[in-house]
C-alpha positions in Angstrom: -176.0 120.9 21.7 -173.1 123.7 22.4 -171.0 123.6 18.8 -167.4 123.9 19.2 -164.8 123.7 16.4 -167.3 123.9 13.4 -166.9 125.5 10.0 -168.3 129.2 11.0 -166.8 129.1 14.8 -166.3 132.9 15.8 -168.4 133.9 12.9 -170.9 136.3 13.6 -173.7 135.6 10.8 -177.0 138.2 10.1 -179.9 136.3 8.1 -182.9 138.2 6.8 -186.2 136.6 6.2 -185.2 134.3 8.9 -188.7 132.9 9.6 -189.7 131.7 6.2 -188.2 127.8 5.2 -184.8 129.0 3.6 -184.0 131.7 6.1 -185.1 128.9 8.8 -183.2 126.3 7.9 -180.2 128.7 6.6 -179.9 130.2 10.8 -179.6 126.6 12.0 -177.1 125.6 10.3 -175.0 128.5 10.6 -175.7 128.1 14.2 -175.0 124.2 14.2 -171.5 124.9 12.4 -170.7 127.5 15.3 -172.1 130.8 14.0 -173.5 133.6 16.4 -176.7 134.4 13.8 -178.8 137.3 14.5 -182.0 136.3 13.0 -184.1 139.3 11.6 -187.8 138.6 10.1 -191.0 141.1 9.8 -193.0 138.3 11.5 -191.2 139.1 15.0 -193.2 136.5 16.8 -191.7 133.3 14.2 -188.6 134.8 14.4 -188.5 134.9 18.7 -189.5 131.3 18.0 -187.2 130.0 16.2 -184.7 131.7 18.1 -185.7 130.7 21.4 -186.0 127.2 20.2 -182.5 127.1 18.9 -180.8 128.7 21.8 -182.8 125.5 23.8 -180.5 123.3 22.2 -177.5 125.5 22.6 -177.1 127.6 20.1 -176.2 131.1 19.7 -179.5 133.2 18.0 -180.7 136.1 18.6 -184.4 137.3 16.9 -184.6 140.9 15.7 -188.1 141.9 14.2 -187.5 144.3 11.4 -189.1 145.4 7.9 -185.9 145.0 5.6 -187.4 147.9 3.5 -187.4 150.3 5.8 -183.9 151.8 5.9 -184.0 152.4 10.4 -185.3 148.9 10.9 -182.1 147.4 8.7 -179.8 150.6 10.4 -181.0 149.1 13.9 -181.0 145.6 12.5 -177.0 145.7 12.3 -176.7 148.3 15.0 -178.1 145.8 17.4 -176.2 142.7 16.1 -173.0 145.1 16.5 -173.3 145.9 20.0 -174.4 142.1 21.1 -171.6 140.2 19.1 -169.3 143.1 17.9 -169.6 143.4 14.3 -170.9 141.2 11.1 -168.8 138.8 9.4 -171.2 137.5 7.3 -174.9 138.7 5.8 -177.3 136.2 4.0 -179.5 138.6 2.5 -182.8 136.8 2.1 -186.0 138.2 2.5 -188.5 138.1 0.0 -192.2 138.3 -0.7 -194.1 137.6 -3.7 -196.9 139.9 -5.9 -200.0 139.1 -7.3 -200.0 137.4 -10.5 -202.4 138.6 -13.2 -202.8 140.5 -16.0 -200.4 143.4 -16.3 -202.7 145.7 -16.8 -204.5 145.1 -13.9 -201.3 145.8 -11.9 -201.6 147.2 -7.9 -199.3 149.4 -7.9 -199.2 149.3 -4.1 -198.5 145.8 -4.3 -195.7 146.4 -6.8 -193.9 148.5 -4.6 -194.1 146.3 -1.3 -192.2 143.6 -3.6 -189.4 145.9 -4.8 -188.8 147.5 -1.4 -188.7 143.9 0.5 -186.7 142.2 -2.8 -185.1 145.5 -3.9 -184.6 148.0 -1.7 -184.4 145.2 1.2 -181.2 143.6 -0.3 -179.6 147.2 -1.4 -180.4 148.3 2.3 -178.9 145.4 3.9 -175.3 145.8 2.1 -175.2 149.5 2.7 -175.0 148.9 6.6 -173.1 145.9 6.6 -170.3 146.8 4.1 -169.0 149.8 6.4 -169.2 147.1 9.4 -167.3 144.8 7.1 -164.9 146.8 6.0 -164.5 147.4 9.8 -163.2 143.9 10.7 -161.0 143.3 7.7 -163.7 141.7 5.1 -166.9 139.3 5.0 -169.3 137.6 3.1 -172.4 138.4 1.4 -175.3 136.0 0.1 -178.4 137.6 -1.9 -180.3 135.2 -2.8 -183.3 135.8 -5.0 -186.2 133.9 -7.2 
């Protein structure tokens, strides 16, 4: 199913927590509408799998495993997606996990800070490597979502 002429044809798209339902969904239909997506997820093995079955019916997705709150796995995240499609036009900023609910005072701290690096720090890492790549190619798009 090679996609010519649609909506984000020469588009080169980067989506984060690619492997969960709304980044899943979100990569195909970039890719469907004519979008190159780079797919990047901490689950590397869903993400090769949903890219692998996507590029089956012949669309344009590559998988990058990466930890969105560590600042070299988001540098190499765009590096990579650079130097296979030649910059980023567009970056859907989506990965997110969820804490433990209870009782604030029985708070894991340790647990509080995985949630603001992936949902915080993830998001604030993601723009700081895509807006000089941006910038780069004349403009873009950016989509954080959050819940």
């Amino acid at each position: 199913m090679q996609v010519t002429g649609g909506r984000f044809e020469d588009k080169v798209v980067i989506v984060t927590g690619a492997a969960g339902d709304i980044g899943r969904e979100t990569t195909r239909r970039f890719a469907a509408e004519g979008a190159t997506v780079a797919a990047v997820d901490s689950d590397a093995d869903r993400v090769r799998a949903l890219a692998a079955g996507l590029r089956e019916d012949g669309l344009q997705v590559i998988a990058l495993g990466a930890d969105v709150s560590r600042e070299e796995d988001v540098e190499r995240y765009v590096e990579m997606t650079c130097s296979e499609f030649g910059g980023v036009d567009i970056l859907f900023n989506n990965a997110g996990v969820e804490g433990e609910a209870g009782d604030i005072s029985e708070c894991d701290l340790a647990d509080f800070d995985r949630v603001m690096g992936v949902n915080v720090r993830g998001v604030l890492l993601g723009m700081k490597y895509v807006v000089p790549v941006m910038r780069a190619r004349g403009g873009g798009a950016i989509v954080n979502t959050a819940s």
